[in-house]
N, C-alpha and C positions, 0 to 999 in steps of 0.2 A: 285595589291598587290600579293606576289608571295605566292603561296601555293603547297605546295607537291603534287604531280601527285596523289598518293594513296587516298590524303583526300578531295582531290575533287573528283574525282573518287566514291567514298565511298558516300559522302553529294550526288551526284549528282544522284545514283542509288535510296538515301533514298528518295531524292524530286519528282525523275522522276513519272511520271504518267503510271503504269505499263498495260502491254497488260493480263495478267493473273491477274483479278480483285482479284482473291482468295487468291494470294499470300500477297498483301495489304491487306486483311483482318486479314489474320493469323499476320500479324504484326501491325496490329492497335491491335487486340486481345494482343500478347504480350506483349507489351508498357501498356495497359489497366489492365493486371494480373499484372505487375511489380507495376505500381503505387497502386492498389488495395491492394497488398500485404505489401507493404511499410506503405501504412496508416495505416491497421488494426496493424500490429506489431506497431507502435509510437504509435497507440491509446491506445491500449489495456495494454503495459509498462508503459504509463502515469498513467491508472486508477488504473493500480498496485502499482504502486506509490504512488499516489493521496492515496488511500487505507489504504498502511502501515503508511505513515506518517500523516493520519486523524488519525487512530485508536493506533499509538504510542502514537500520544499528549494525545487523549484522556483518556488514561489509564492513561498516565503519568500525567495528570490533576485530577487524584484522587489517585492515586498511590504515591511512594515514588520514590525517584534515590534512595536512599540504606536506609535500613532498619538494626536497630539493638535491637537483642530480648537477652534474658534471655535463656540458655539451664537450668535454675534451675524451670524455671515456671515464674511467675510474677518479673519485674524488680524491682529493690530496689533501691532508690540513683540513679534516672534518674537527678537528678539537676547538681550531681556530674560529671554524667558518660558527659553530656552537655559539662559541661565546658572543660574536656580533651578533647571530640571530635572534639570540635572549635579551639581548639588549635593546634592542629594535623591534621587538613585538610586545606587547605589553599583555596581550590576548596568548603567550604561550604560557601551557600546563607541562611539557615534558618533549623533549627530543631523544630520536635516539636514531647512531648510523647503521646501516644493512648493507649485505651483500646478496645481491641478486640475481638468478641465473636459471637457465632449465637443464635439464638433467632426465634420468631414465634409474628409476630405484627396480633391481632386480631380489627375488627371493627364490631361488630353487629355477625352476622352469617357468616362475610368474615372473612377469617386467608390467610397467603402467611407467608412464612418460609423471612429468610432476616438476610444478616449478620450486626450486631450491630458493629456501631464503636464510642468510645469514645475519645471526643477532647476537645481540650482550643481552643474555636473561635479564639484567639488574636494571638494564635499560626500553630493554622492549617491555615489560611488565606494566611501563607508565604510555605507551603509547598504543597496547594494543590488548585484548582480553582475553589471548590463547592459553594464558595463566593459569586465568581461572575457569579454565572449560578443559581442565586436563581431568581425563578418567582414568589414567592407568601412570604410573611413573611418576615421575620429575621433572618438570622444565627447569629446573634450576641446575639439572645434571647437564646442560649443552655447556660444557669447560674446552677451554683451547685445548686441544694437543689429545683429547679423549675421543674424537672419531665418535661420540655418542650423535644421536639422531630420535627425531621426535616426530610422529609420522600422524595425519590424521585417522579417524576412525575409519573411514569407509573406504582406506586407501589398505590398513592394515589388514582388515578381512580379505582386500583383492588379494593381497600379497598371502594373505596364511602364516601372518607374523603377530606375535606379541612381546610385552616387554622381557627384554634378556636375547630375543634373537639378533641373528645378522643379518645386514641386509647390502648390498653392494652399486653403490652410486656411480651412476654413468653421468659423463658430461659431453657435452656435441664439439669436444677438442680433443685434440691425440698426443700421441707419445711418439718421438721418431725411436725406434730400438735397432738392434741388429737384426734382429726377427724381422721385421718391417713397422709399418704402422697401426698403431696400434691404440686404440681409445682409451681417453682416460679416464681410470676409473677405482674408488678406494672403497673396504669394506667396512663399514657404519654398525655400532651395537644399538639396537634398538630398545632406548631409556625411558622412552614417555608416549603417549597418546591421548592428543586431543580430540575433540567435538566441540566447534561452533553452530552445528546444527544448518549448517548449509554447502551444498552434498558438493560445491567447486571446489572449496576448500579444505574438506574433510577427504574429499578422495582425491585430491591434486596437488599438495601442498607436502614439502618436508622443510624441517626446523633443524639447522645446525649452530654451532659453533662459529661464531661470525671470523675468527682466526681460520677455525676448520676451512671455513668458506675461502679465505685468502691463500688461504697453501692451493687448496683446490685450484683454483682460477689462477694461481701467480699474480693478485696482483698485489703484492706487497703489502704497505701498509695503505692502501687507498681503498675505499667503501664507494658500491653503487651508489649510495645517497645517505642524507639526513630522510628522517619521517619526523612531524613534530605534530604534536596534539595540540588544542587550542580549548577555552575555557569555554567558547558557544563555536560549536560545528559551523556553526549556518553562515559564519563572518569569515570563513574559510575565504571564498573568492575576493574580498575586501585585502586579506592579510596576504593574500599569495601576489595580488599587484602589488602592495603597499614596498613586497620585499623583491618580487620584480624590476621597481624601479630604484631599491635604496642596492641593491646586490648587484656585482659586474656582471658583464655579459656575457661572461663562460656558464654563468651558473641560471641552469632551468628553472623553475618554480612550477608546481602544477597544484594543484586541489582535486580533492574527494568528487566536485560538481563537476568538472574536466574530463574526470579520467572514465566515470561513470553518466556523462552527459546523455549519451545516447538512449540508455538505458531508464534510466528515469523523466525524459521528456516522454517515451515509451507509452512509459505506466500513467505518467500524467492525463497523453490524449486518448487512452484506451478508458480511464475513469471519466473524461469527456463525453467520451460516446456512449459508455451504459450509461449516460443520464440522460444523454437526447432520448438513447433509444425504450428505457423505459419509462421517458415520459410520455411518449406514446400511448402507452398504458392508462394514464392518468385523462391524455386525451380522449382514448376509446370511454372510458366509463362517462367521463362528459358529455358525449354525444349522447349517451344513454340518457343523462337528463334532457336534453332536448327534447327527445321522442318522448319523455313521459310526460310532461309539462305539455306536450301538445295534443296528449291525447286527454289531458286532466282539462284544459281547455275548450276543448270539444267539447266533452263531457260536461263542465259548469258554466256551458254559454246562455242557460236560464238563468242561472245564478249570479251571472255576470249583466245580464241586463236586468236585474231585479234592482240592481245594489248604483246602475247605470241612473235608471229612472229613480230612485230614491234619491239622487243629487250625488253620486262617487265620480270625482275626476276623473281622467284616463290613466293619470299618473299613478293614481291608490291604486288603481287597477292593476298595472305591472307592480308598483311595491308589492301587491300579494301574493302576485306567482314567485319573483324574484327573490321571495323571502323563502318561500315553499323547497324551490330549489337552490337556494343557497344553505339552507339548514339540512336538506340531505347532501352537502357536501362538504359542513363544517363537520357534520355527525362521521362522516367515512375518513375523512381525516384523520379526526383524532381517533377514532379506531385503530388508524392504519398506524400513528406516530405510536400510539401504546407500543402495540405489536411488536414494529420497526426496532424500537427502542428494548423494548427486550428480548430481541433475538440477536440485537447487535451486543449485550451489555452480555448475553450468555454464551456467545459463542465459545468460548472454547469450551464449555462442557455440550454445546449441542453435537459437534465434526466427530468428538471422540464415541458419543452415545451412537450415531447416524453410524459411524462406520462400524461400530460392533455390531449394528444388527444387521445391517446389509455384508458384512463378511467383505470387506473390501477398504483400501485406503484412498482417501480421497486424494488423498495430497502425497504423492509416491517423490520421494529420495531424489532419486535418480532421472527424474522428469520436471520435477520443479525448484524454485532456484530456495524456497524454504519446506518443511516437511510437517509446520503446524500452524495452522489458521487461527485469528481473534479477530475481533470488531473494536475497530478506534473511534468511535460516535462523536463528531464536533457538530459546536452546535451550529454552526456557520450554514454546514449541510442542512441541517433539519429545519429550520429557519427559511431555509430558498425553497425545499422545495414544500413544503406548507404554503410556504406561498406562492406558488405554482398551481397546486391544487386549489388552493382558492378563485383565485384566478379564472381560470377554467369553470370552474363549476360557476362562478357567475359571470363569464362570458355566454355557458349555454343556457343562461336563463332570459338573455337578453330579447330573443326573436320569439319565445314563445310569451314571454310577457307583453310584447310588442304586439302579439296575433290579439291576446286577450284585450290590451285596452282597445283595439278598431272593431269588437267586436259590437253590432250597433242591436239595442235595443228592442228596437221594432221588427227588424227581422228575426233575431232569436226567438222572442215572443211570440210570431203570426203564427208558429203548431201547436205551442202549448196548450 
């Protein structure tokens, strides 16, 4: 089979079994840093990944896609405002009103502060997922006029409650009495507990009665806001102008991107910069081809002026080193994307094995804003930085093949 002089040449120097054993190592070293550095970048993108789009759902699984309040204070003719918004969005899956507020849930001589939300089970069930993340109780049991309450997980444990106890809701308003002043405050039977699995919500969050909520607060029949769910999240910002501009001026509009902006530009420039910074990584083991390539050079400067005086261009000359060290960095590559690739596609059984044998959680409750890692692998990531690494590995072939083809003949030759 015919093959070009240069790419055999090239294969043939990379297979050879060399007299300078150190020169093979700094090139098994290189190949070794390139795949090394390839995996940790696809690993570490995946869990960024994995990251934002756990901790997207999860927001957005208690959260709203667009929210519409009151700049007057409490909403009025939420039934009303309903039916134009349905009509006027063609992107909505489900609305529903709330009542919103903060509050102080006591249990014996435990207190924890906690933001109060009030809902229509029948209705929040289509706009938010705390339904179906109930582990003890009923969400269907939050009934007008039952003082029932539904508390998250990690909020229950602070408290030392489970379902069938009481628990006694504070609100940062008073009561004027004859006694004096006096905060307001009523005692809630505790019907259900959820887990959404993220520790703001599960230890800071209580679920009432959205009636309950109105007696609470006085304020009649007026609701903090609509929430409405939409058919694609991501057209959220699209639909919350669309009804900005068709809705009067009293009434706010906000989106999921809005209210969480800060937050996720965050995550975005922090997955920016583990990429600059480990492609650094990718850089260091390129430098390592340079040095080997220049000392493989050195090394076959007879070889190089044998093949000179036989009539070899200057140009086959660099195609042979160029090839040399391009193949030990197409080789560490795809080493590196195997690897990358199956430690992002395993992560979640690698976090839970890791932390059983080391006796410790990686990812603790109460310090981060989810408490279980996976790997989201797109291909968009593995694609850039493959080619990055390419890249690189034949940039650093370019000055040592450069050295090889000026390498002249008659001088290599005069000790031989």
């Amino acid at each position: 089979m015919f093959r070009p002089l240069e790419l055999a040449l090239g294969l043939r120097y990379t297979r050879a079994k060399r007299r300078n054993h150190f020169i093979s190592f700094i090139s098994s070293i290189s190949m070794g840093g390139i795949a090394l550095a390839v995996m940790l970048l696809i690993t570490v993108l995946s869990v960024m990944n994995g990251f934002e789009s756990e901790l997207r759902n999860r927001i957005l699984g208690m959260a709203a896609h667009v929210e519409i309040q009151s700049t007057d204070g409490a909403l009025q003719g939420w039934q009303d405002l309903r039916k134009e918004v349905d009509k006027k969005t063609p992107q909505l899956v489900a609305s529903a009103p709330y009542v919103s507020g903060q509050g102080m849930v006591r249990s014996g001589r435990s207190i924890s502060g906690t933001l109060i939300r009030g809902v229509v089970p029948s209705r929040e069930k289509d706009v938010s997922d705390v339904a179906s993340h109930m582990v003890a109780g009923s969400f269907d049991s939050l009934k007008g006029g039952t003082y029932n309450i539904v508390l998250g997980v990690d909020l229950a444990n602070q408290l030392g409650v489970g379902v069938g106890d009481n628990v006694d809701l504070l609100i940062p308003e008073a009561n004027v009495t004859p006694a004096g002043i006096v905060p307001r405050f009523r005692r809630f039977h505790v019907t259900g507990i959820f887990s959404v699995g993220m520790y703001e919500y599960d230890s800071g969050m209580v679920l009432i009665s959205m009636k309950d909520a109105q007696t609470l607060y006085h304020m009649g029949d007026g609701v903090s806001g609509l929430r409405l769910r939409l058919k694609d999240m991501f057209k959220a910002p699209q639909v919350s102008h669309q009804l900005s501009q068709i809705l009067p001026y009293r009434y706010r509009v906000t989106d999921w991107t809005q209210q969480n902006a800060n937050f996720f530009h965050a995550v975005a420039t922090e997955k920016t910069m583990m990429f600059i910074i480990l492609s650094l990584i990718i850089a260091v083991a390129a430098f390592n081809i340079v040095s080997m390539l220049v000392m493989v050079v050195t090394d076959k400067q007879g070889d190089i002026a044998i093949l000179r005086t036989l009539g070899m261009k200057p140009r086959s000359v660099m195609a042979i080193f160029m090839i040399q060290g391009m193949l030990i960095g197409v080789i560490g590559t795809v080493i590196g994307v195997i690897l990358g690739v199956l430690l992002s596609v395993n992560m979640e059984s690698i976090v839970p094995f890791v932390e059983k044998v080391l006796h410790t959680n990686l990812l603790s409750a109460d310090v981060y804003y989810i408490s279980q890692l996976k790997g989201e692998l797109h291909e968009s990531d593995v694609i850039r930085i493959c080619g990055l690494s390419l890249v690189l590995s034949f940039l650093s072939t370019l000055y040592p093949a450069w050295r090889a083809a000026r390498v002249q003949p008659a001088e290599a030759l005069r000790y031989e």
